[in-house]
C-alpha positions as CSV (number, residue, x, y, z in Angstrom):
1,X,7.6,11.1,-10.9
2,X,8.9,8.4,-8.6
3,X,11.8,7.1,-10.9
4,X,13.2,3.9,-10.4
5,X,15.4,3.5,-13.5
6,X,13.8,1.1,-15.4
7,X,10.5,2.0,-13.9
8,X,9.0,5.1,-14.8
9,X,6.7,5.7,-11.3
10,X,4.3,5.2,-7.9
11,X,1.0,4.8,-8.5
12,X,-2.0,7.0,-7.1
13,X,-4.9,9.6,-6.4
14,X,-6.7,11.3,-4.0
15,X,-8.3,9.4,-1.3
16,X,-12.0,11.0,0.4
17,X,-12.1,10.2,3.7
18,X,-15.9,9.1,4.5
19,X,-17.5,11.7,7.8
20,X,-17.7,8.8,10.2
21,X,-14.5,7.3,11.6
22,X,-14.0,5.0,14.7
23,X,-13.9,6.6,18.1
24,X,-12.9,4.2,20.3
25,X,-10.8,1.5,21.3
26,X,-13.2,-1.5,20.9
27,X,-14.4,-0.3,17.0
28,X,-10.6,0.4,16.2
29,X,-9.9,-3.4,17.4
30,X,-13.0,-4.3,16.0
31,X,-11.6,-3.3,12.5
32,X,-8.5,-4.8,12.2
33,X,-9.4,-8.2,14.4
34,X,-12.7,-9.1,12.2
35,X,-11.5,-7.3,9.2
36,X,-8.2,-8.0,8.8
37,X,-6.9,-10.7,11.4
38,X,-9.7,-13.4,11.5
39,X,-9.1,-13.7,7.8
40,X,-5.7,-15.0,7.8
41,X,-4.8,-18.4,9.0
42,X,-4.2,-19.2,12.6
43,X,-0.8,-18.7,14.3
44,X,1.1,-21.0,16.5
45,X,0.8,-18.8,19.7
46,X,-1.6,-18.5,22.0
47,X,-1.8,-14.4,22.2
48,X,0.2,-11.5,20.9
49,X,1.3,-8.5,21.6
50,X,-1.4,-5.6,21.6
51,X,-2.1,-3.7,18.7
52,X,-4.1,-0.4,18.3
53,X,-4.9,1.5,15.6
54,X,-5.9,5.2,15.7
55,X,-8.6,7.1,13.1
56,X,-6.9,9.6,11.2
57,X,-9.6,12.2,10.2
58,X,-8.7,14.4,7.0
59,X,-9.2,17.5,8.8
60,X,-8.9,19.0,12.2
61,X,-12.7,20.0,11.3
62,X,-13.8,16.7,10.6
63,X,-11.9,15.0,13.2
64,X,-13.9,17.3,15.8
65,X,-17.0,16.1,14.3
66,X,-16.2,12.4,13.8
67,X,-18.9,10.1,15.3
68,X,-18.3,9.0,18.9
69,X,-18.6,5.4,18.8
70,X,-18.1,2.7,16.6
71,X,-20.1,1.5,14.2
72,X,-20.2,-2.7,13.2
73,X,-18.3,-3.8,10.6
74,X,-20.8,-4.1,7.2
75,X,-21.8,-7.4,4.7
76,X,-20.2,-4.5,2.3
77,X,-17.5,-3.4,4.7
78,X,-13.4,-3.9,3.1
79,X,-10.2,-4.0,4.8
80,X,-7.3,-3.5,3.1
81,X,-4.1,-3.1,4.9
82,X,-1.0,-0.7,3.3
83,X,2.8,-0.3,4.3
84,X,4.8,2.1,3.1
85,X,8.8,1.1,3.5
86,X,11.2,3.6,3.5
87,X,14.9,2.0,3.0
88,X,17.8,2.9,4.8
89,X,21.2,1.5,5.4
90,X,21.4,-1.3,7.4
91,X,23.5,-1.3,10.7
92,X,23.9,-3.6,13.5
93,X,21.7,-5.1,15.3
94,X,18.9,-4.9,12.6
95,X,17.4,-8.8,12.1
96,X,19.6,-9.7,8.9
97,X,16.8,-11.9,8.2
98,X,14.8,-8.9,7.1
99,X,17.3,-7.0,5.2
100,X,17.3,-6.1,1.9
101,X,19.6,-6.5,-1.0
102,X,19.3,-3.5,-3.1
103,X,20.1,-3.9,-6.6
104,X,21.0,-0.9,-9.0
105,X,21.6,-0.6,-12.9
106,X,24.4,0.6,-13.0
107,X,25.9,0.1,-9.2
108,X,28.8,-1.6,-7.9
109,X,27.5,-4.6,-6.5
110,X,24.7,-4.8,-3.6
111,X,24.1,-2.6,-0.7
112,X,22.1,-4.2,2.8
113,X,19.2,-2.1,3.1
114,X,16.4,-2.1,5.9
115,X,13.2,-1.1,5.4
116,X,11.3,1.3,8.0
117,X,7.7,1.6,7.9
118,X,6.4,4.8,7.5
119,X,2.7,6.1,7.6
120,X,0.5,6.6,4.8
121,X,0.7,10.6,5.2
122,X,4.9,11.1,5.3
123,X,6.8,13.5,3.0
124,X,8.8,11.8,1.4
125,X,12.1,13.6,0.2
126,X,14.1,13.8,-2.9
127,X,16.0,10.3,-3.2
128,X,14.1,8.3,-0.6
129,X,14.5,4.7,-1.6
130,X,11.0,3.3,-1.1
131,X,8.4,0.1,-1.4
132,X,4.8,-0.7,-0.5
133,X,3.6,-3.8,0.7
134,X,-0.4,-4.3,0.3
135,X,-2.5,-7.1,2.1
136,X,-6.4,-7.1,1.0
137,X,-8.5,-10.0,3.0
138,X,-10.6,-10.9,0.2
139,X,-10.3,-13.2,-2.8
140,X,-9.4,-11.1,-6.7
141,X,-6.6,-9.3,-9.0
142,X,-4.3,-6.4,-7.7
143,X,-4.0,-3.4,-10.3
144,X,-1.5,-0.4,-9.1
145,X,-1.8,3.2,-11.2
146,X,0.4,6.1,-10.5
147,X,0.5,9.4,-11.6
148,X,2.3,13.1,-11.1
149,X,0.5,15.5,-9.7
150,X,1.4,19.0,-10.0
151,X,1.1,22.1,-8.3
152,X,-1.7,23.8,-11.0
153,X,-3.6,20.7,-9.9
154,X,-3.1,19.0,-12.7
155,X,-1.7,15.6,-13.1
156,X,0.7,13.2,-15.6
157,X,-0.4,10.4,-17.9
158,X,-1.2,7.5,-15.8
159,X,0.8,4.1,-15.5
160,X,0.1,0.3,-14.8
161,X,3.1,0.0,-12.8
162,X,1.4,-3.5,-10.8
163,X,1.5,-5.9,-12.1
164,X,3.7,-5.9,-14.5
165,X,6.5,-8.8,-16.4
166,X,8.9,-8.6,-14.0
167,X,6.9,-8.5,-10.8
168,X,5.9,-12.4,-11.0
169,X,5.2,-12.3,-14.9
170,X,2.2,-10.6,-14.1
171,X,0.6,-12.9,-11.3
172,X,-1.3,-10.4,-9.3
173,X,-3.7,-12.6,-7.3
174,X,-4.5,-11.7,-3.7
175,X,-5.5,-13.6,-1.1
176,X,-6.2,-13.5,2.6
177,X,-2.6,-13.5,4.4
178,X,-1.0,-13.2,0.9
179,X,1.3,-10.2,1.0
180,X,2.4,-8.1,-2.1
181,X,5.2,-6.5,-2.6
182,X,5.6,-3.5,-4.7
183,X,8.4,-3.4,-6.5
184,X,8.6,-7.5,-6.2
185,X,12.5,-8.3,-4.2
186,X,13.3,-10.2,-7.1
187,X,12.5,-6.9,-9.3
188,X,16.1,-5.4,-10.7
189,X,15.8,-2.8,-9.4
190,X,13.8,-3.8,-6.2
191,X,12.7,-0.5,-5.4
192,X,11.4,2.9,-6.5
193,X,13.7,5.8,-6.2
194,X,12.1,9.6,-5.5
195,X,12.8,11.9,-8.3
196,X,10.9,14.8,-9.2
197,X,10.1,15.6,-12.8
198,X,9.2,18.8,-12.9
199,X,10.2,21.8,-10.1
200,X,6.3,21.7,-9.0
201,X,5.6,18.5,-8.6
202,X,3.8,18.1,-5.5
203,X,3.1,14.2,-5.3
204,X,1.7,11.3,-7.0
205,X,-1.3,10.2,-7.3
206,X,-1.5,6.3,-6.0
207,X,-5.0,4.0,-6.9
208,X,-5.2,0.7,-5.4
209,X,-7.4,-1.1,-7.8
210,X,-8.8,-4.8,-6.8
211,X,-11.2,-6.9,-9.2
212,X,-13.0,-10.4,-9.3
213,X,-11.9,-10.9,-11.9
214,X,-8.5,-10.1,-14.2
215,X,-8.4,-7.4,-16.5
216,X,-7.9,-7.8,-19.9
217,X,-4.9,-5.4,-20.0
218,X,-1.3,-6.4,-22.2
219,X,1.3,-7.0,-19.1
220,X,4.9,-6.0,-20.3
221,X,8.2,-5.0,-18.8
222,X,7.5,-1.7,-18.5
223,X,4.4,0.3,-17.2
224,X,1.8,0.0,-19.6
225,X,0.0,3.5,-19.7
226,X,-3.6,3.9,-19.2
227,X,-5.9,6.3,-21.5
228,X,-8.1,9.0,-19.5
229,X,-10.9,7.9,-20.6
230,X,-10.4,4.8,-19.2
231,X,-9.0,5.8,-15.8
232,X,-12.3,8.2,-16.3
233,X,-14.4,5.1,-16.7
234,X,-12.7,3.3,-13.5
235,X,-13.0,5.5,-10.9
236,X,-16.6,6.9,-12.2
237,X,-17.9,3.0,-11.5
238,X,-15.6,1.9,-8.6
239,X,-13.8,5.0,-6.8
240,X,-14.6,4.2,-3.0
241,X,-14.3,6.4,-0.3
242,X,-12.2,5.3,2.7
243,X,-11.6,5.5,6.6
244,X,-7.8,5.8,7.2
245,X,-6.4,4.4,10.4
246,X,-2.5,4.3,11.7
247,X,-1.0,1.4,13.8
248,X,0.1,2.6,16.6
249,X,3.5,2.6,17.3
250,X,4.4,1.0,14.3
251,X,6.3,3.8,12.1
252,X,10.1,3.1,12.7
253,X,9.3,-0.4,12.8
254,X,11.7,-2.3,10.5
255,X,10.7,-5.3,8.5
256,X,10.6,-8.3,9.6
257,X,11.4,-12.2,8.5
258,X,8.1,-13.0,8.1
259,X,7.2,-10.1,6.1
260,X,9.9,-10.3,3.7
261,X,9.0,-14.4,3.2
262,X,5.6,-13.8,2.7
263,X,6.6,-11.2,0.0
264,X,8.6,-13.3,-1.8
265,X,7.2,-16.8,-1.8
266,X,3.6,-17.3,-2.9
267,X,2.8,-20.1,-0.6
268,X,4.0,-18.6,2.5
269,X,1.1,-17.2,4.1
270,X,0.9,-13.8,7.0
271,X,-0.7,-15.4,10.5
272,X,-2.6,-14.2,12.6
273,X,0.9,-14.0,14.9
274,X,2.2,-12.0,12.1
275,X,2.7,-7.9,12.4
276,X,-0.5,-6.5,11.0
277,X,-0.2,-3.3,8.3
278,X,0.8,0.0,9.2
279,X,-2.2,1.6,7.3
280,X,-6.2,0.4,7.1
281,X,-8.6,1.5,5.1
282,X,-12.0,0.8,5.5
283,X,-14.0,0.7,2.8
284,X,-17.6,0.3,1.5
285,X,-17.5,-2.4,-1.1
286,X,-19.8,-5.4,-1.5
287,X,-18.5,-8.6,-2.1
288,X,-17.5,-9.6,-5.5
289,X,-17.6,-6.0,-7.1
290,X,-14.1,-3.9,-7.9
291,X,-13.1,-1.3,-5.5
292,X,-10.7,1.3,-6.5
293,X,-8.8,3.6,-3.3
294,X,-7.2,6.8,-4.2
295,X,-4.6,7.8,-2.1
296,X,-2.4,10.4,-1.9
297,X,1.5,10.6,-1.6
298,X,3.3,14.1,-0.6
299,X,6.9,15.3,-1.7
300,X,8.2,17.1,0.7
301,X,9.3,21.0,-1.2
């Protein structure tokens, strides 16, 4: 499991990627401009910087039979925008506005970290120092489950590890432009650490779960685990399947000020003049129902 000392891991499962994807340039900007960017409040700036994003198909197979062109975004259509953060020492030259203090049990003091963003599909290795930031465009309650999967194709118990006391006492509203940051930068310790559990592990299993409404679950310091039957009962009603596209460019990129103040201060709102997610998922959800995305996370062997 991803350990992070008091933590006890990620959160996940698989993800299905639907047959149709976006084939061109105009559906691809299509897709994060009306999905994503016309949701957030205006910026101060007149234009920006381009940004592309590029269908990633689950197989060479279905890539080669992907749809051509794009297809309108849907009444039923969801965006919701994922960024994994790999942390690595910082050096010079990194914006020490965007750094991160990374607290340990048990360390010396603090060490300056920088996150990286990585994409959705990376390895990750044996002691990688990670976080995940997630933006969803559309009003309701963040819910984050994560379990082990192993190489028999079997899997662990699985664990409410968002939200949880610690990570705003439990306030998991989302919001258009809202960011949230998984583990919170307030969190002790403010990120999850890579530790496998058992010589086959082979991932974990991450579900982003988003409601109308909260669930009536007990929020405590610790992840609360979640029975089967009722992980069973979730993804039965609400498991959607997904389109996965990658910003372009964007894995290397380190975090930036505006990033790390949205995460940490409820009021501060992304802008449209604000870096956009390194992952979308595109989803078929209509308005005011759950949606649960099941997505996978690799450990390299």
């Amino acid at each position: 499991m991803i350990r992070v000392f008091a933590l006890s891991g990620f959160a996940g499962a698989f993800l299905f990627l639907a047959p149709h994807v976006f084939g061109d340039e105009e559906g691809t900007r299509l897709l994060w401009d009306t999905g994503l960017m016309a949701k957030r409040p205006a910026g101060k700036t007149a234009g920006r910087a381009p940004i592309k994003y590029r269908p990633v198909a689950a197989s060479v197979a279905e890539a080669k039979s992907a749809a051509p062109a794009a297809a309108p975004l849907r009444p039923e259509d969801a965006i919701l925008g994922i960024t994994f953060w790999r942390l690595r020492p910082s050096i010079p030259g990194d914006d020490p506005n965007a750094r991160l203090l990374v607290l340990e049990d048990g360390a010396a003091g603090e060490i300056q970290f920088t996150p990286e963003r990585i994409e959705a599909d990376a390895p990750l290795t044996n002691g990688d120092r990670v976080r995940l930031t997630i933006e969803v465009p559309r009003g309701g309650y963040l819910y984050v489950l994560d379990r082990e999967q192993f190489g028999d194709g079997t899997t662990g118990p699985a664990y409410l590890i968002y939200p949880n006391w610690q990570t705003r006492q439990g306030d998991n509203a989302v919001a258009a432009g809202r960011l949230i940051e998984i583990p919170d930068q307030r969190d002790r310790p403010n990120h999850f650490r890579v530790r496998r559990s058992r010589q086959d592990q082979t991932g974990e299993q991450l579900s982003v779960f988003v409601t109308p409404k909260p669930l009536d679950l007990k929020i405590t310091r610790k992840p609360l685990e979640i029975s089967e039957a009722q992980v069973a009962e979730w993804e039965q009603k609400y498991a959607v399947t997904g389109e996965r596209f990658e910003l372009e460019g964007g894995a290397g990129k380190t975090y930036t000020a505006a990033e790390k103040q949205a995460g940490s201060d409820r009021s501060a709102l992304l802008t449209r003049d604000d870096a956009t997610p390194q992952t979308l998922y595109r989803v078929q959800a209509r308005a005011g129902e759950p949606l649960l995305l099941r997505l996978p996370i690799r450990l390299k062997p």
